[in-house]
VMD Tcl script that builds the backbone (N, CA, C; Angstrom):
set m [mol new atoms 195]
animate dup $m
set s [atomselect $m all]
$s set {name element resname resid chain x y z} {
  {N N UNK 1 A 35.536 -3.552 36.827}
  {CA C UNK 1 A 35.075 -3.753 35.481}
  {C C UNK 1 A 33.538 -3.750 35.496}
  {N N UNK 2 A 33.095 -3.084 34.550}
  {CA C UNK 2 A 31.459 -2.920 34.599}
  {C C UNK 2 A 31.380 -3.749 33.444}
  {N N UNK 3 A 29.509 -4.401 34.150}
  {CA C UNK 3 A 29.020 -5.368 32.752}
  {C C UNK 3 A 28.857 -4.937 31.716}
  {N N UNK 4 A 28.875 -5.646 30.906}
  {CA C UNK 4 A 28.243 -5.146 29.557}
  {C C UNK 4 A 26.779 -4.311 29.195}
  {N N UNK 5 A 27.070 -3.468 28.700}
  {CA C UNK 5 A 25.895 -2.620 28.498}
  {C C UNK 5 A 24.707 -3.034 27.083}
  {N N UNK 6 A 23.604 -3.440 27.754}
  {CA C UNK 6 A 22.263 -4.105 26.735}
  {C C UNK 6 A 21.613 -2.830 26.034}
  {N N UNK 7 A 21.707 -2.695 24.500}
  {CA C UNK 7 A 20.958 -1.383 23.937}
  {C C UNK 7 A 19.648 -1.641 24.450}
  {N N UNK 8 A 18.949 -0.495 24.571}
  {CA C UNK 8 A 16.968 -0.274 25.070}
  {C C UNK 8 A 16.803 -1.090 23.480}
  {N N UNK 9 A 15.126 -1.825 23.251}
  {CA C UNK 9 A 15.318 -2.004 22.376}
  {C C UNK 9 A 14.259 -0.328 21.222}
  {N N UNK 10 A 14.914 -0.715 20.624}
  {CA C UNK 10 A 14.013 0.233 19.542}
  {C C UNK 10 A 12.224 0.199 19.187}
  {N N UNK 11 A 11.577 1.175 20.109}
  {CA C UNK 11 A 10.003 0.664 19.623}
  {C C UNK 11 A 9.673 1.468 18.103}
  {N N UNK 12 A 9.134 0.483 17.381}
  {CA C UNK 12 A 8.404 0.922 16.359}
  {C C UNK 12 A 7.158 1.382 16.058}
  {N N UNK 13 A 6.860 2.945 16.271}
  {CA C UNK 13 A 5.388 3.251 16.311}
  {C C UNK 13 A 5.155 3.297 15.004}
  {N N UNK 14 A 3.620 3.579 14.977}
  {CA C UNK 14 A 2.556 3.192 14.323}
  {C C UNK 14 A 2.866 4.656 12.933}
  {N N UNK 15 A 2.887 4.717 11.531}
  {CA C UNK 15 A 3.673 5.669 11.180}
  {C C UNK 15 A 2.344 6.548 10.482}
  {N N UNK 16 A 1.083 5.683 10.525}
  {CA C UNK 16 A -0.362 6.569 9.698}
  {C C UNK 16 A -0.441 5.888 8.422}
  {N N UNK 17 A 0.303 5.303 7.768}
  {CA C UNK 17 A 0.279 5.048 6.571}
  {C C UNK 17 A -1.525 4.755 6.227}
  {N N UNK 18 A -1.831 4.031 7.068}
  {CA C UNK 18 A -3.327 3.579 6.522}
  {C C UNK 18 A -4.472 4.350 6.590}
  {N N UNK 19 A -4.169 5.531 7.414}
  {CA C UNK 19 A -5.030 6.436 7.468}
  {C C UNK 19 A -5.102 7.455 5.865}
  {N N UNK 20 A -3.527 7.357 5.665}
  {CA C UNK 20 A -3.720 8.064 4.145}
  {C C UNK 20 A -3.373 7.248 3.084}
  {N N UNK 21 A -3.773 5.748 3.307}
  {CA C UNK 21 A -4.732 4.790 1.817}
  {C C UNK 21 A -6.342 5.027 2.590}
  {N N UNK 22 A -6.524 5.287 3.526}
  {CA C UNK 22 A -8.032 5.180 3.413}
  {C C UNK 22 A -9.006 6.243 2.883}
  {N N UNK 23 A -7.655 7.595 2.973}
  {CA C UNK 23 A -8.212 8.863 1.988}
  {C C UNK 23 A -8.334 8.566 0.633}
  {N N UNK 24 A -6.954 8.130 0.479}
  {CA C UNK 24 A -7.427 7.926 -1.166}
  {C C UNK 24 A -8.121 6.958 -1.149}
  {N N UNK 25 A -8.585 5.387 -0.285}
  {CA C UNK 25 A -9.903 5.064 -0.867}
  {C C UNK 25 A -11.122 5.812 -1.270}
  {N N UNK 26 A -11.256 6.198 0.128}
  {CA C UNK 26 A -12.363 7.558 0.069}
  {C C UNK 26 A -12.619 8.189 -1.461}
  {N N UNK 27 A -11.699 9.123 -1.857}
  {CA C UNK 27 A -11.582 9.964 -2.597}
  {C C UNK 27 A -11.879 9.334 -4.035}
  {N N UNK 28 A -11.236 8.070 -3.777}
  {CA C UNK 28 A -11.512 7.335 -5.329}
  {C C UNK 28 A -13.488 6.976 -5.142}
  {N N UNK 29 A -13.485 6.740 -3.845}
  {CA C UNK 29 A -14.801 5.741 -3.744}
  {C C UNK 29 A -16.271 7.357 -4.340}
  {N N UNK 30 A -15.742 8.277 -3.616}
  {CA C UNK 30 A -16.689 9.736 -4.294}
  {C C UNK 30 A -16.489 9.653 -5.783}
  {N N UNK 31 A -15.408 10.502 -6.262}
  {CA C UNK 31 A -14.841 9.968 -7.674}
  {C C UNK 31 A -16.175 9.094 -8.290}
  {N N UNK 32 A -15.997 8.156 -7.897}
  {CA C UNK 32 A -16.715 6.736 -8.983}
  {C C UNK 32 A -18.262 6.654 -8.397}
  {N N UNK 33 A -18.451 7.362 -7.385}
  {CA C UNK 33 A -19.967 7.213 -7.110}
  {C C UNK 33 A -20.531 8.409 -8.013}
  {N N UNK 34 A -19.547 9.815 -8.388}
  {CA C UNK 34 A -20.139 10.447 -8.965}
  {C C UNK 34 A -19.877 10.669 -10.426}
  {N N UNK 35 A -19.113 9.506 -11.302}
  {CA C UNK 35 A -18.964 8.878 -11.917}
  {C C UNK 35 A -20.517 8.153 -12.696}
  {N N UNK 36 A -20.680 6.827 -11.205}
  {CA C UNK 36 A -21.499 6.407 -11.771}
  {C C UNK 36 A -21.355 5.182 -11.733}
  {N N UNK 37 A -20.038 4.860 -11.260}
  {CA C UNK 37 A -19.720 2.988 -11.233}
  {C C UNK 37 A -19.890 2.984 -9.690}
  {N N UNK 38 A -21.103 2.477 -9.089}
  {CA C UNK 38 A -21.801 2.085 -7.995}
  {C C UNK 38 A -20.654 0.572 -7.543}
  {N N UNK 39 A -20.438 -0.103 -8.019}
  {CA C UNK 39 A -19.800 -1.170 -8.047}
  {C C UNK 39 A -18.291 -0.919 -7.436}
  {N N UNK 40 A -17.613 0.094 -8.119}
  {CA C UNK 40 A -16.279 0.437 -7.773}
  {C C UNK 40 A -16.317 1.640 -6.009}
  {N N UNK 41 A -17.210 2.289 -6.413}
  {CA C UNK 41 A -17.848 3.649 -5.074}
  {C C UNK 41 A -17.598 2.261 -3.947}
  {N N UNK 42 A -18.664 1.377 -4.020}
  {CA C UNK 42 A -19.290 0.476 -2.670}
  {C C UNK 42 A -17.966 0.073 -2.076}
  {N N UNK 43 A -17.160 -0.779 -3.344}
  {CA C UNK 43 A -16.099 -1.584 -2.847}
  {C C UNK 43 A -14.642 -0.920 -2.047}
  {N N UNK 44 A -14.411 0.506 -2.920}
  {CA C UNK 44 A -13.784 1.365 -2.307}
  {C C UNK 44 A -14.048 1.658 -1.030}
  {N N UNK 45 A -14.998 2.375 -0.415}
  {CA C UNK 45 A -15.560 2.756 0.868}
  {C C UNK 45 A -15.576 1.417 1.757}
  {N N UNK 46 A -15.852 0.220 1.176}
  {CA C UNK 46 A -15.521 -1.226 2.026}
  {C C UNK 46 A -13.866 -0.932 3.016}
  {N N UNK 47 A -13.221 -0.919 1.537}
  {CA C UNK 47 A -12.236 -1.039 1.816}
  {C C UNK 47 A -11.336 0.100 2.491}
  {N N UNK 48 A -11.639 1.536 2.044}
  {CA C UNK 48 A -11.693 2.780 3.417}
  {C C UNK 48 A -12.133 2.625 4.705}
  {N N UNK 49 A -13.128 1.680 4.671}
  {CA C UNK 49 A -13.714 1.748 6.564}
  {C C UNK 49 A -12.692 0.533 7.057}
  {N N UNK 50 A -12.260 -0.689 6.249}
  {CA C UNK 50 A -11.583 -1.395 7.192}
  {C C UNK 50 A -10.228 -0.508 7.277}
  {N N UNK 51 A -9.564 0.128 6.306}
  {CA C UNK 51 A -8.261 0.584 6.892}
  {C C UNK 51 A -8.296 1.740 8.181}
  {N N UNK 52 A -9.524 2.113 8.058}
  {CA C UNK 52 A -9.762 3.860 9.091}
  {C C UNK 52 A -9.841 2.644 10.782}
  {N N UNK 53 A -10.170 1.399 10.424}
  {CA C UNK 53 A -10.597 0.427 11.580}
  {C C UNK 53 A -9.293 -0.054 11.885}
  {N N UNK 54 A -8.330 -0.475 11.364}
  {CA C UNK 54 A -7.251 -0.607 11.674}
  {C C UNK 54 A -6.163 0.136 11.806}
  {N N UNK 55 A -5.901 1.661 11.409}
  {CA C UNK 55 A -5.884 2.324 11.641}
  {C C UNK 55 A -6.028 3.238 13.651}
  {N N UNK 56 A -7.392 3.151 13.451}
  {CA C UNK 56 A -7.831 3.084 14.717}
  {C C UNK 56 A -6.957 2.017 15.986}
  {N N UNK 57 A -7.287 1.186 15.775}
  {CA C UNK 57 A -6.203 -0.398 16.799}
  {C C UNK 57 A -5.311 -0.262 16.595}
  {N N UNK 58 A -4.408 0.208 15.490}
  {CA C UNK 58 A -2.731 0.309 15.606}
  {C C UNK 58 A -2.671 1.521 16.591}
  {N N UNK 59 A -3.368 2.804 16.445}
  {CA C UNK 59 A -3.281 3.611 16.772}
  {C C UNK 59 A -3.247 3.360 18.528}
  {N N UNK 60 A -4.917 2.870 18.591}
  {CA C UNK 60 A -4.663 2.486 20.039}
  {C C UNK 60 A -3.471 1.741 20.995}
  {N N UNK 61 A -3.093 0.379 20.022}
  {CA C UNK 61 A -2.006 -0.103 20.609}
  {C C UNK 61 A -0.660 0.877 20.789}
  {N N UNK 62 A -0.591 1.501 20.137}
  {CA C UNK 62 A 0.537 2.428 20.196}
  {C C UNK 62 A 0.755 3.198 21.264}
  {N N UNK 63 A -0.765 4.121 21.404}
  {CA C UNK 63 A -1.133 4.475 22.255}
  {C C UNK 63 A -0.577 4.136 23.906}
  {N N UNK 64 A -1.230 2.983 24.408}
  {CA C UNK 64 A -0.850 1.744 25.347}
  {C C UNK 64 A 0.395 1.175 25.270}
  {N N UNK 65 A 1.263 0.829 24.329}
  {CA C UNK 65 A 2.260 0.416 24.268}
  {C C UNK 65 A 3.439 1.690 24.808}
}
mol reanalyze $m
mol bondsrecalc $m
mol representation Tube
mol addrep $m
């Protein structure tokens, strides 16, 4: 009689999602700089560089993992 057989477990890679919200930050953040709302441009592109940054580290861990 053979033991019981343990499933591998399932790894979950990294799928990009944040790389394409950080386009459309981007895209909105041009948009509104050439617009004209300096206010909305700045905060957008804030918020594009942290996702392209995390992005980046999921990526890496994935990478390594």
């Amino acid at each position: 009689m053979s033991p019981p057989t343990v499933p591998a477990p399932v790894l979950q890679f990294f799928s990009g999602q944040f790389l394409e919200w950080a386009v459309v930050f981007l895209v909105l953040a041009v948009v509104a700089w050439i617009v004209g709302a300096r206010g909305v441009a700045g905060l957008s592109m804030t918020v594009a560089k942290w996702l392209v940054i995390v992005f980046l580290v999921l990526m890496l861990v994935s990478i390594v993992l």
